[in-house]
C-alpha positions as CSV (number, residue, x, y, z in Angstrom):
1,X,40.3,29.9,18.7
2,X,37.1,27.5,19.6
3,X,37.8,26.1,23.2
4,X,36.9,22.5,24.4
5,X,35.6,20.9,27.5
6,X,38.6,18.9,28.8
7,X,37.7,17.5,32.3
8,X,35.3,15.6,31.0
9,X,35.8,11.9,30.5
10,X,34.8,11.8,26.7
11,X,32.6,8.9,25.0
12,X,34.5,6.8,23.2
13,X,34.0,4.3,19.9
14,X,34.5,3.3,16.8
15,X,32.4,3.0,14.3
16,X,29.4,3.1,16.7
17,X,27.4,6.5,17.7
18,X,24.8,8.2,17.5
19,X,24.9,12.0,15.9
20,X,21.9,14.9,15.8
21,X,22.1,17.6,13.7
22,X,19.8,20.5,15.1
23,X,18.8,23.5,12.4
24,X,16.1,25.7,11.2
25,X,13.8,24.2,8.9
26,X,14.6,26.1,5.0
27,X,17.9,26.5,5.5
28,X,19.1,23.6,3.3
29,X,20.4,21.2,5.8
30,X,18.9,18.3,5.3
31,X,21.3,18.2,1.8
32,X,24.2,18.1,3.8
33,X,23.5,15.8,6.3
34,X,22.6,13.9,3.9
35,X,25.2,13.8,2.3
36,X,27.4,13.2,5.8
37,X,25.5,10.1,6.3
38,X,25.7,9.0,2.7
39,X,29.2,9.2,2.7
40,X,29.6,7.2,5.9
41,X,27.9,4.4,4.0
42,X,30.2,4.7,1.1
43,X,32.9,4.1,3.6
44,X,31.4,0.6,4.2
45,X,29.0,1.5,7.4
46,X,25.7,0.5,8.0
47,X,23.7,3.8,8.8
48,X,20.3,4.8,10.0
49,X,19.6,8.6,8.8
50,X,15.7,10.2,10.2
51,X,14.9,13.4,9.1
52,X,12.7,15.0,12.1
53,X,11.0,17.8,10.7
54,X,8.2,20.4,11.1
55,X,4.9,20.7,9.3
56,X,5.1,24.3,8.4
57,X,7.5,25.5,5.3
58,X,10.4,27.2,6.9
59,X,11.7,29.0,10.3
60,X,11.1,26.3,13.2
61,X,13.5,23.9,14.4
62,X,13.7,21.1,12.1
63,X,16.6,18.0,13.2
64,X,18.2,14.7,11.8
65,X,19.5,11.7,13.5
66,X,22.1,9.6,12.0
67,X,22.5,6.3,13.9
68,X,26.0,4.3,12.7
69,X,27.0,0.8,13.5
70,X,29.5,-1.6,12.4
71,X,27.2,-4.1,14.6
72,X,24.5,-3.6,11.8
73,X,22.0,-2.2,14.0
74,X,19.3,0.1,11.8
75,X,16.9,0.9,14.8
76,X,16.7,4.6,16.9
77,X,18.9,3.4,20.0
78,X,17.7,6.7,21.8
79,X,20.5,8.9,23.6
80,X,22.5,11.4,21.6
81,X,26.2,10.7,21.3
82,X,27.3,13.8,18.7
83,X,24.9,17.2,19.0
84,X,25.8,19.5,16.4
85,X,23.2,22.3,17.4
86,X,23.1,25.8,14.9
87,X,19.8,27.0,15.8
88,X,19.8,29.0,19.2
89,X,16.0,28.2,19.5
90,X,16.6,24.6,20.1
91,X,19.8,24.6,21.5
92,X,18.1,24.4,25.6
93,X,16.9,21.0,24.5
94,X,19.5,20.1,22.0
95,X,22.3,19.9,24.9
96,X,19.7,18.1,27.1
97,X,19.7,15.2,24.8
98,X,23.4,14.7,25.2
99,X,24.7,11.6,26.8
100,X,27.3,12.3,30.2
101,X,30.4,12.2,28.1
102,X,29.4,12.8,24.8
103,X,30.2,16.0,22.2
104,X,27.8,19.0,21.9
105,X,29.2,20.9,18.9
106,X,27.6,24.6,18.0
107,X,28.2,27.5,16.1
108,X,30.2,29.9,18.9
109,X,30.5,33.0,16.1
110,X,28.3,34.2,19.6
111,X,29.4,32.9,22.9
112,X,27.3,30.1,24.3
113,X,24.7,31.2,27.2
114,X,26.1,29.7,29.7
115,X,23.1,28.3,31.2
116,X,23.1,25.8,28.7
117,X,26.6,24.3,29.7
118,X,26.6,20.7,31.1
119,X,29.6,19.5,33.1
120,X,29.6,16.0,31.9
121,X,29.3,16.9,28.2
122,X,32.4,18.2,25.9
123,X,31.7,21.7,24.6
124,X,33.4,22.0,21.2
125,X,32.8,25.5,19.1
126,X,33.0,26.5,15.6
127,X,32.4,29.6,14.0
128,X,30.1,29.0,11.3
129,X,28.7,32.1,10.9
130,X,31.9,34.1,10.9
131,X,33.7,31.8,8.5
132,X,30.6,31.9,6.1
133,X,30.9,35.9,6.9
134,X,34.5,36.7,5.1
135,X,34.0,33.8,2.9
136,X,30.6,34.6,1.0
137,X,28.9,37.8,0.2
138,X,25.7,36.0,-1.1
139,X,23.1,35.7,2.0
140,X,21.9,32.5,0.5
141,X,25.4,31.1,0.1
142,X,26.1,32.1,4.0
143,X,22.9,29.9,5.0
144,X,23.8,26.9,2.3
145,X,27.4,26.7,2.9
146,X,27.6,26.9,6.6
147,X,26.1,23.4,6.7
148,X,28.5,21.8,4.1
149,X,31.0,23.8,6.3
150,X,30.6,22.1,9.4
151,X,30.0,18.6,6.9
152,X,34.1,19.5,6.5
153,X,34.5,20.0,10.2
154,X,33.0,16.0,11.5
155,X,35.2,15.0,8.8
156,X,38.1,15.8,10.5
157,X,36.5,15.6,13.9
158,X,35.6,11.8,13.0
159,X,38.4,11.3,11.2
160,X,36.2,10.5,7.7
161,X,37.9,9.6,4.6
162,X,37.4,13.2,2.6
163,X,37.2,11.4,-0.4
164,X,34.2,9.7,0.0
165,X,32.8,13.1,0.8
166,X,34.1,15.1,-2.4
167,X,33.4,12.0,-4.4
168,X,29.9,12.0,-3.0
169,X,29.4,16.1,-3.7
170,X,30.5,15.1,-7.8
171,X,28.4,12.5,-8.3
172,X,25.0,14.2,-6.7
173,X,25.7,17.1,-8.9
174,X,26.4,15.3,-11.8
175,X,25.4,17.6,-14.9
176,X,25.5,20.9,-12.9
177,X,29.1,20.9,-12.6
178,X,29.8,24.6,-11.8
179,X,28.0,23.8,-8.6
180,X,30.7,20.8,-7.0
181,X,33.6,23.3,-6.6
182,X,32.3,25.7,-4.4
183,X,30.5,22.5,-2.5
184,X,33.8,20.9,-2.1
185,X,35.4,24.2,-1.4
186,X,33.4,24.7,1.3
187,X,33.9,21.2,2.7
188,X,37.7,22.0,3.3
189,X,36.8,25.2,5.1
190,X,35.1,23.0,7.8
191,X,38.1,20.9,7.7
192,X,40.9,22.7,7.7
193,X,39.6,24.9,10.7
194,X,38.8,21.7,12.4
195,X,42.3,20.2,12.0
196,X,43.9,23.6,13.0
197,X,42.1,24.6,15.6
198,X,40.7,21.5,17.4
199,X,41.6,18.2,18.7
200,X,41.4,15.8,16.1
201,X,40.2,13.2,16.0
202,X,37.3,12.5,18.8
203,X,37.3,9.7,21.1
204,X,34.3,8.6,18.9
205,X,35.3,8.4,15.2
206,X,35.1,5.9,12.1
207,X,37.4,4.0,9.9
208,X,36.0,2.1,6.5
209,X,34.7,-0.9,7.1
210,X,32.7,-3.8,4.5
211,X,29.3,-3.6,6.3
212,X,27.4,-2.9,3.5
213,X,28.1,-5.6,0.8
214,X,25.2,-4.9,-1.9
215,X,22.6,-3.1,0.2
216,X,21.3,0.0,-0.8
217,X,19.8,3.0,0.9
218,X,16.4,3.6,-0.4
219,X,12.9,5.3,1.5
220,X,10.0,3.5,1.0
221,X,7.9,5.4,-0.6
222,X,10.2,5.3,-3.7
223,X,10.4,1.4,-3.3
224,X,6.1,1.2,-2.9
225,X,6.2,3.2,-6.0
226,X,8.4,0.7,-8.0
227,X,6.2,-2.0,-6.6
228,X,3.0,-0.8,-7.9
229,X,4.9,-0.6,-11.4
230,X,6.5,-3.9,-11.2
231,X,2.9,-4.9,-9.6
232,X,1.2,-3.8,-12.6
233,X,-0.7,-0.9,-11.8
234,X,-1.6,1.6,-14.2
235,X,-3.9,3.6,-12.9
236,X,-3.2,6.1,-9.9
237,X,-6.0,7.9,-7.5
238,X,-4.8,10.2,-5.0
239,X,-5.3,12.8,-2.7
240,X,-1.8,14.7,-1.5
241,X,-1.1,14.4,2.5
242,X,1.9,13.9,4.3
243,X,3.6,11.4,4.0
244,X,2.2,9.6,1.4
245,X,2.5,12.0,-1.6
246,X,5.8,11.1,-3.0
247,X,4.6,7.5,-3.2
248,X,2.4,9.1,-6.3
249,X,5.5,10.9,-7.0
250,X,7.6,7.8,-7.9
251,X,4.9,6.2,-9.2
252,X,4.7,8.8,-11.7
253,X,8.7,9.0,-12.1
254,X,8.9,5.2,-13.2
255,X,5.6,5.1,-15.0
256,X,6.9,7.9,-17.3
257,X,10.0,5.2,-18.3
258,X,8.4,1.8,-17.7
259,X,5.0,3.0,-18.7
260,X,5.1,3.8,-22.5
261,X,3.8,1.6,-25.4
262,X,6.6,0.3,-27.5
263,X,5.3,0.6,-30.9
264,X,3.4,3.7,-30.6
265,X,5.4,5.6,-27.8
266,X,2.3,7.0,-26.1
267,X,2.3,6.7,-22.4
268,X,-0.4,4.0,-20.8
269,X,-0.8,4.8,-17.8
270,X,-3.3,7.3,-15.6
271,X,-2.9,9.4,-12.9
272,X,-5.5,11.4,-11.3
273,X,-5.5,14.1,-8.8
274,X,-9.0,14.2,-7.2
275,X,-10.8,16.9,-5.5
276,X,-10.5,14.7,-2.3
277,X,-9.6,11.3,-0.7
278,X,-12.8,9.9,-1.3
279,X,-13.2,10.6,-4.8
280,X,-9.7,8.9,-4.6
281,X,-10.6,5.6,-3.6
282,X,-13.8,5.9,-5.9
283,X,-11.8,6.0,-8.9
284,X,-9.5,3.3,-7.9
285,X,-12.7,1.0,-7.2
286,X,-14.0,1.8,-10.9
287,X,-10.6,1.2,-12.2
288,X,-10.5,-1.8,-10.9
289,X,-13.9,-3.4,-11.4
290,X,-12.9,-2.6,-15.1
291,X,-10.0,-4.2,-15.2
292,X,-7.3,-2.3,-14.3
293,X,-5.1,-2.6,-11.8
294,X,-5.6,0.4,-9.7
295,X,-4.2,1.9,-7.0
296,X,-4.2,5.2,-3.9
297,X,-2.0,6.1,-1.7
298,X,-3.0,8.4,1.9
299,X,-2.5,8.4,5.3
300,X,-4.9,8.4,8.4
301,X,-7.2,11.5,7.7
302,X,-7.1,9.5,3.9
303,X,-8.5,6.2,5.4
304,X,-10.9,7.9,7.4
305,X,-12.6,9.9,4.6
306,X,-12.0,6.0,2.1
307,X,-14.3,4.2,4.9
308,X,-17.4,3.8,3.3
309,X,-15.7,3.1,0.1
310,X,-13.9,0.8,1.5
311,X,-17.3,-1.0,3.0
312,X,-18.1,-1.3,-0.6
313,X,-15.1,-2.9,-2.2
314,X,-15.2,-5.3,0.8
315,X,-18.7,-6.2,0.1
316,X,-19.0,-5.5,-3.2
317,X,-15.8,-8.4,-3.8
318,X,-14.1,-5.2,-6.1
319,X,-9.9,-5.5,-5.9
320,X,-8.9,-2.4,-4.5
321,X,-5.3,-1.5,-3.4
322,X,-4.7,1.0,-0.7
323,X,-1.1,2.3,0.4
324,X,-1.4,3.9,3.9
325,X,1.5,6.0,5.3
326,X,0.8,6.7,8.7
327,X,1.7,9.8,10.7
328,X,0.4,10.8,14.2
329,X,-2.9,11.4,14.4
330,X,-6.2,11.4,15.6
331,X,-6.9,14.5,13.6
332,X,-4.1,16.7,11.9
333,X,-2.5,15.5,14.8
334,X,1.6,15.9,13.7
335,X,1.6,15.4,9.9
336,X,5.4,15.1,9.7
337,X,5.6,12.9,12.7
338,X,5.5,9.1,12.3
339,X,3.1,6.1,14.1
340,X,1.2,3.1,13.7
341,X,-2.4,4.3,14.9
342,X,-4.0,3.2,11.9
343,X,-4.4,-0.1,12.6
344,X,-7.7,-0.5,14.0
345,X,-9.3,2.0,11.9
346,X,-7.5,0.2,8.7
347,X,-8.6,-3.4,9.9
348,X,-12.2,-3.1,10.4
349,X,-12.8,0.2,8.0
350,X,-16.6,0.9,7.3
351,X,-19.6,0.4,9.3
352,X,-20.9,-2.8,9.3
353,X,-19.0,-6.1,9.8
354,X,-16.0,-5.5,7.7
355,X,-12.6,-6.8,7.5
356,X,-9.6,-5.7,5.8
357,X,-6.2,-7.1,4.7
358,X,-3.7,-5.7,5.9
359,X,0.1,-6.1,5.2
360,X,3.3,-4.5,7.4
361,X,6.0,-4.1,5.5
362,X,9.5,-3.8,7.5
363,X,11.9,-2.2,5.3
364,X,12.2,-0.8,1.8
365,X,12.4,-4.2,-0.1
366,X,9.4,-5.6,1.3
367,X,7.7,-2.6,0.4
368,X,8.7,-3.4,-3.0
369,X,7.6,-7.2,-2.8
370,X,5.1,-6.1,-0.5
371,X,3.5,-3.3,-3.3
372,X,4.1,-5.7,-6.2
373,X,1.7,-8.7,-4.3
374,X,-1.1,-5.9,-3.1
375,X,-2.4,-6.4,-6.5
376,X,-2.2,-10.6,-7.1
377,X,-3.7,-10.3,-3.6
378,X,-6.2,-8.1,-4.7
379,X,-7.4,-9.7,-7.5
380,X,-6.9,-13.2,-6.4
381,X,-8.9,-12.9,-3.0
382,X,-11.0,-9.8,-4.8
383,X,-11.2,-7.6,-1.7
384,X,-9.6,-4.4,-0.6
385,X,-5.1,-4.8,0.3
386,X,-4.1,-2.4,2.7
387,X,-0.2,-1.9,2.8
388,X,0.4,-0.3,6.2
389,X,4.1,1.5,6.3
390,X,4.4,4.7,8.6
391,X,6.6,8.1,8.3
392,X,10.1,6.7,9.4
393,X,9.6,4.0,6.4
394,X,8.1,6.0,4.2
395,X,10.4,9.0,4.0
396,X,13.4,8.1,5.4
397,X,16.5,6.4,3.6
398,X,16.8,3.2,4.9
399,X,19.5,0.2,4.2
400,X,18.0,-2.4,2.5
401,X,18.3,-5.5,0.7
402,X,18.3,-4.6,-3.7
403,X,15.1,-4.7,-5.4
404,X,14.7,-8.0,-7.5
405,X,12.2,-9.0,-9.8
406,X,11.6,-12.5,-11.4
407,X,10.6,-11.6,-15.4
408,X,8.9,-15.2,-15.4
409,X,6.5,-14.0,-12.7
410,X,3.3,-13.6,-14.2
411,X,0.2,-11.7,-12.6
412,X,-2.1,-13.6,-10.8
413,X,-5.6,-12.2,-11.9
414,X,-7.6,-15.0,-10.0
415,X,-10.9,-15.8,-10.5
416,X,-12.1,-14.7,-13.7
417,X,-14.4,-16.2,-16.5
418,X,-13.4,-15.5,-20.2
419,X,-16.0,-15.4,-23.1
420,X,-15.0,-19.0,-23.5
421,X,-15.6,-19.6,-20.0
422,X,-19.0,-18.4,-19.7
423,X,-20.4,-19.8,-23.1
424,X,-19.3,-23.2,-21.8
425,X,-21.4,-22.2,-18.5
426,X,-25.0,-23.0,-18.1
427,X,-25.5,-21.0,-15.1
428,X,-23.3,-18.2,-13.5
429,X,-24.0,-16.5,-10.3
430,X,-21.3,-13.8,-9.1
431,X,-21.5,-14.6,-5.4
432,X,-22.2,-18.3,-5.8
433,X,-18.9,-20.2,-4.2
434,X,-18.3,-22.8,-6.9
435,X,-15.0,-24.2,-5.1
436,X,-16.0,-24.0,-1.7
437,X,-13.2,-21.3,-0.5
438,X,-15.8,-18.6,-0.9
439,X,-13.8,-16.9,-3.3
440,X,-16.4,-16.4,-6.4
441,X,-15.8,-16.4,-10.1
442,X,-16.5,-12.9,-11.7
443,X,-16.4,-11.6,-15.1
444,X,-14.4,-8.1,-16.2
445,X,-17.0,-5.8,-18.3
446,X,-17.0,-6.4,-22.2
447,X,-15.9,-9.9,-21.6
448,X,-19.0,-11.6,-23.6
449,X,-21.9,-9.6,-24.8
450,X,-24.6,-11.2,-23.2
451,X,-23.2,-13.8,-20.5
452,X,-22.0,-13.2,-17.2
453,X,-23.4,-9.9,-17.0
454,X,-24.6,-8.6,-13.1
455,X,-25.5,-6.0,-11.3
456,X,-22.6,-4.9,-8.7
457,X,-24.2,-2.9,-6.1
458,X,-23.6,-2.2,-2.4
459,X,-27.0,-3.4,-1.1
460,X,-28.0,-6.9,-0.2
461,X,-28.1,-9.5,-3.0
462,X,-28.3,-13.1,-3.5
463,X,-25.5,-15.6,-4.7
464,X,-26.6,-14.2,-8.8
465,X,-26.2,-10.2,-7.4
466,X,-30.0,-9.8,-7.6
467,X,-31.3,-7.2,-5.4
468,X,-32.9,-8.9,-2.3
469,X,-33.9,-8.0,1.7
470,X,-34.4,-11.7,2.4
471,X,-32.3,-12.1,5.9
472,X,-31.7,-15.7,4.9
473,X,-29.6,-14.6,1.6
474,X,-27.9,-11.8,3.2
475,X,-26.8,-14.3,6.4
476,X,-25.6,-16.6,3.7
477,X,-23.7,-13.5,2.2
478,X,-22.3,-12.8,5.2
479,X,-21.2,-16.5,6.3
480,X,-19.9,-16.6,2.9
481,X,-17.4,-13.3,3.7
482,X,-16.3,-15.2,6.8
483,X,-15.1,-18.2,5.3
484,X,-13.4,-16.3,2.6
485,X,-11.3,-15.1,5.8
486,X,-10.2,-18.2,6.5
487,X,-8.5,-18.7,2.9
488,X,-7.4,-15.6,3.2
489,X,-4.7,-16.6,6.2
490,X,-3.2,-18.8,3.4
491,X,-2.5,-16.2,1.2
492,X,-1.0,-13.7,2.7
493,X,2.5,-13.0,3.7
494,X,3.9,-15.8,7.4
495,X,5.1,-14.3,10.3
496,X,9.0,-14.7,11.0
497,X,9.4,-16.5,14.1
498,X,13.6,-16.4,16.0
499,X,14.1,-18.3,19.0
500,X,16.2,-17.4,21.3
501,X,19.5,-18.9,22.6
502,X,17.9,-19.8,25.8
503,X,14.7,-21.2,26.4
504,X,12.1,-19.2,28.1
505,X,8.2,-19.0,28.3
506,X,8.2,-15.5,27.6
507,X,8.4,-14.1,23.9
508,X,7.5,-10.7,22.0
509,X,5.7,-9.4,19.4
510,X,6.7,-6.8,17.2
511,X,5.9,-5.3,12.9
512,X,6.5,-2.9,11.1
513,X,9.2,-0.2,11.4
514,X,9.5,-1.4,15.2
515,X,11.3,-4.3,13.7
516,X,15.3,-3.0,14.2
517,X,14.7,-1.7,17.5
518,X,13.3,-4.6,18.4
519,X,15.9,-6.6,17.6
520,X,18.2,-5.2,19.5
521,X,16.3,-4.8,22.4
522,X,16.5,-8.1,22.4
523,X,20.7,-8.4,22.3
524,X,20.1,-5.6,24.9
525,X,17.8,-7.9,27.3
526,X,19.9,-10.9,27.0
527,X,22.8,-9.3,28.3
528,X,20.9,-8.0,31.6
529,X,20.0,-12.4,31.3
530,X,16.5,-11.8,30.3
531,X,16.0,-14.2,27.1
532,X,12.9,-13.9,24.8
533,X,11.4,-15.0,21.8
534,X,10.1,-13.2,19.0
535,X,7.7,-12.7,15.8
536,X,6.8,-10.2,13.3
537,X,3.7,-10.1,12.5
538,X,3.3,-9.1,8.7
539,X,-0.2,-9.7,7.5
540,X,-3.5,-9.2,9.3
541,X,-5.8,-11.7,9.3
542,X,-3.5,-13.7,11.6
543,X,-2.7,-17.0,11.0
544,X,-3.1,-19.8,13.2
545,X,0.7,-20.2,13.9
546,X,0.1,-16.8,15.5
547,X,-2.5,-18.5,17.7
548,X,0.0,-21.1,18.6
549,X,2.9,-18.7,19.5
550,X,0.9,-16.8,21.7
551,X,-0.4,-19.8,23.4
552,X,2.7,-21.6,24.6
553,X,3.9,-18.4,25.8
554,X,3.5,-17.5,29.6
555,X,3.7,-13.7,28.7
556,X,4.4,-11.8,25.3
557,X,5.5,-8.3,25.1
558,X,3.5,-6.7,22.5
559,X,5.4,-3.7,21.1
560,X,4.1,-0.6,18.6
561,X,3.5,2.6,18.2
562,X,0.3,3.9,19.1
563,X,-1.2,4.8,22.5
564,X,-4.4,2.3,22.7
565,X,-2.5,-0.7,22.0
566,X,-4.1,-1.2,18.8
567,X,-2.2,-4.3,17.3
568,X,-2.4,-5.8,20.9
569,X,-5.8,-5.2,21.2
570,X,-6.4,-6.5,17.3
571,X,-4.7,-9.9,18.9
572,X,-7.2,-10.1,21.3
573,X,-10.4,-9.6,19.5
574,X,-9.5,-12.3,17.3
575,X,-8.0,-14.6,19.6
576,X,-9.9,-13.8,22.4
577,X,-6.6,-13.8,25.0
578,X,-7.5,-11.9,27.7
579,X,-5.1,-8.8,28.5
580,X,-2.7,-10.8,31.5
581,X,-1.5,-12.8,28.6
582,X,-0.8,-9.9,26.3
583,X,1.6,-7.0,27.7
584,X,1.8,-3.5,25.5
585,X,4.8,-1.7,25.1
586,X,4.3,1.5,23.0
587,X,5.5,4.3,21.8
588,X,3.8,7.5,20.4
589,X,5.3,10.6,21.2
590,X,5.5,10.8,16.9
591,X,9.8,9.7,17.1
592,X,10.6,6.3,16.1
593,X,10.4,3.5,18.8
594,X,13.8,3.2,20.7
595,X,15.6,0.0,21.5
596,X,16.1,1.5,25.2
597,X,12.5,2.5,25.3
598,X,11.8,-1.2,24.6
599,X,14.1,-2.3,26.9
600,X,13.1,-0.1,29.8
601,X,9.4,-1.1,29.4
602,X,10.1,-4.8,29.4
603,X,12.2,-4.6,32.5
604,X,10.1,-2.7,34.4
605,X,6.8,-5.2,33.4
606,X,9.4,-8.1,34.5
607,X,10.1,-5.7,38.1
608,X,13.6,-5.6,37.3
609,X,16.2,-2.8,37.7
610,X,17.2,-0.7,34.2
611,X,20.8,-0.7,34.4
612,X,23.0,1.0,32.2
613,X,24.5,-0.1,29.2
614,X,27.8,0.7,29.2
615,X,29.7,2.1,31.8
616,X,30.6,5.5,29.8
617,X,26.7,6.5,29.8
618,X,24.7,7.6,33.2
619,X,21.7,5.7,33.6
620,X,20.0,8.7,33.4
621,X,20.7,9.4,29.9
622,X,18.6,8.2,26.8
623,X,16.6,5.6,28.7
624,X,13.3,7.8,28.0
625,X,14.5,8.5,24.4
């Protein structure tokens, strides 16, 4: 019979935790712990689920973090409430992670070295491997079953209602039926040894709850996939690299059912592989000038080979849409491990004096709304969108808000002439700026046989895109380009401003993914009495209520994900606010930001103690998670 750790004072809540899983990468766990955490949210509870895993196919230690809480926060807390470890070569860190009081649960088929035993952590075994052992005779089946095994097990441990979890197992395999009764089967192994052998339930368990209301758990790649549909784009560029590639993937999906000509049933859409990411954006570019709306997705190595392309759309005034799901970099750096360290290299990309659009979307439906208005954005200020998501968005469920689309929206192609147009034109001139917001009328090709016809190049021209070297036209160009700036702050997506309860001179900035854990960093702070206010950012070129924020702030915390500050240091160069005014708090050891990360670094700029949250957890534990 498994044993358990009883003279330690165990953690305990309801409806909030945090639980690991710890396996080999291969194996098939990420299935079942998906479908733990899926069934928590049928039960009514917001969850969080992040799949932490390796770059190479199978064998090293892969994990995946479930954060659940009635409160509604979505954010890595940091600190490790549940450990459920089943691969020895992680274990050493696994129990490590624990917090004093909390539930480190392995597979003790072997006894547990017992240099890895912690006296302030409750030890609970199972044997996995033996139960798998006189239960299958299929190797694979042993390896498969033993995580839906233990599944069964935290269903009892937690006290889960079972029937969201054999519910959950019919509907996912819906069509291959032969499949859910040895699924569910295996579920009440796991949790009839765990209600006859252990003590059930845990100090931290759940109970169904109406959290949830309408949201939906969605990763954003699917939902920037939807968007470029729902945007309009039919034509597809791309590269594969981590962890942008299944952005094509649902693009692709959706296309293949959204994308089809009623009366003849042929598909109208394109999607092109190409030999590399610079061919990618190429292709997108020529789409686009066309016509078309165009897209490509990539990461950081992606942008960095799309530069010089990049400088051309830019210059060139060519609508371009680029999706950019960053990982850690600089180099390969961690493919499967998520940042924001494209930021600087996304903003001014190519040589020259370039600037890009970018947008920062914070959860799956704004990369939906977000993907969708790339391409009015695009073609309205006709210049190159980058949509900047990272990892943790891109691959991970996440709750969000349902996807909703207004069938009376109509594209907004901006700026350009029709035959009738032109032939009512004496004169047209593809950079002259008619309406004084340096945005210039341009003309698709085919439009009129002989009118409005030009030259688009990437060398210097004049306001009618003839060739010249003439310093005059190309400073005029260039003027030109940074006026256009200016109308761009109009057009892109406000930053979110909340104030807080108290008033204070001292505020924070945060975008992105760090949004959650940001947030309640912020509940955090103004319980230790330190009161902030707050913005997210969402659109580079900043706009002047950005200025103004900053301004009447003594100090503002600015908080991502990258080593060199780069959003901080973005804030700066355009602002020109010198670095007492901005503070950075970062992140980029490739796991999500934590909201007792944030915390910590705050406290410690502001010189005060970190104390700890709650009585039950040391202040040692989870404060560097």
């Amino acid at each position: 019979m498994s044993s358990m750790k009883s003279s330690v004072t165990p953690l305990e809540s309801v409806n909030e935790f945090v639980i690991k899983f710890a396996n080999v990468n291969g194996t098939g766990s990420a299935s079942a712990n998906n479908l733990f955490a899926k069934a928590l949210f049928r039960m009514g509870l917001p969850v969080s689920p992040k799949n932490i895993f390796p770059s190479n196919i199978q064998g090293l230690p892969t994990w995946y973090e479930v954060r659940v809480s009635e409160k509604g926060y979505l954010g890595r807390r940091g600190g490790v409430d549940i450990m459920l470890s089943v691969n020895p070569q992680s274990m050493p860190q696994d129990i490590q992670e624990v917090e004093a009081g909390g539930y480190f649960i392995y597979d003790n088929t072997k006894p547990l070295d017992l240099r890895l035993i912690r006296n302030d952590v409750n030890i609970i075994g199972i044997p996995l491997t033996r139960i798998c052992n006189e239960q299958y005779q299929d190797p694979r089946q042993r390896q498969l079953f033993k995580n839906v095994i233990y599944v069964g097990a935290l269903a009892a441990l937690l006290d889960m209602d079972f029937k969201a979890l054999t519910e959950l197992v019919a509907d996912q395999f819906k069509g291959k039926e032969k499949l859910i009764t040895p699924n569910i089967h295996a579920l009440e192994l796991g949790h009839q040894y765990a209600s006859e052998n252990l003590k059930c339930p845990l100090g931290i368990r759940v109970r169904s709850a109406d959290e949830v209301g309408d949201k939906v758990l969605l990763d954003g790649n699917t939902a920037l996939g939807l968007g470029a549909i729902y945007g309009g784009a039919s034509v597809a560029a791309w590269y594969p690299i981590t962890p942008s590639t299944s952005v094509v993937d649902a693009f692709e999906k959706y296309a293949k059912r959204l994308r089809i000509d009623a009366g003849t049933g042929r598909t109208n859409f394109a999607i092109v592989q190409a030999e590399d990411e610079l061919a990618a954006i190429g292709m997108v570019i020529g789409a686009s000038w066309n016509g078309a709306r165009a897209f490509t997705a990539t990461s950081g190595p992606g942008v960095s080979l799309m530069a010089e392309f990049l400088g051309l759309a830019y210059f060139a005034e060519i609508p371009t849409v680029l999706f950019d799901v960053q990982r850690a970099g600089p180099s390969t750096g961690m493919p499967t491990r998520t940042q924001q360290s494209d930021i600087l290299a996304a903003a001014y990309a190519s040589h020259g004096d370039t600037k890009q659009v970018l947008l920062f979307p914070s959860t799956p439906r704004e990369c939906f709304d977000f993907g969708a208005l790339s391409f009015d954005l695009a073609e309205r200020l006709q210049t190159p969108i980058i949509l900047m998501t990272d990892l943790d968005l891109g691959m991970n469920d996440n709750m969000s808000e349902p996807l909703e689309w207004d069938d009376s929206r109509r594209y907004d192609r901006g700026k350009v002439l029709s035959a009738e147009q032109l032939d009512a034109l004496d004169d047209f001139g593809r950079y002259l700026d008619v309406d004084g917001d340096a945005i210039c009328y341009r003309t698709i090709p085919g439009t009129h046989p002989d009118k409005g016809v030009f030259f688009t190049r990437g060398t210097s021209r004049d306001e009618y895109a003839v060739y010249t070297e003439k310093g005059e036209e190309y400073e005029k160009n260039m003027l030109r380009l940074l006026r256009k700036w200016d109308t761009i702050k109009e057009h892109v997506p406000k930053p979110e401003v909340t104030e807080s309860a108290q008033e204070t001179d001292s505020a924070v900035i945060y975008f992105g993914t760090s949004e959650e854990s940001s947030r309640e960093a912020l509940d955090y702070l103004a319980q230790d009495g330190v009161h902030l206010n707050a913005m997210r950012v969402r659109a580079f070129p900043f706009n002047d209520e950005v200025k103004a924020f900053i301004e009447k702030h003594r100090e503002v915390f600015v908080i991502e994900q990258n080593r060199d500050a780069q959003l901080r240091t973005l804030l700066m160069a355009e602002f020109e606010f010198g670095p007492d005014k901005l503070k950075s708090v970062l992140c980029f050891d490739g796991n999500p930001i934590s909201a007792r990360n944030i915390r910590k670094q705050i406290k410690k700029h502001l010189g005060g103690n970190v104390l700890p949250l709650h009585k039950t957890v040391a202040a040692s534990a989870g404060e560097s998670a």
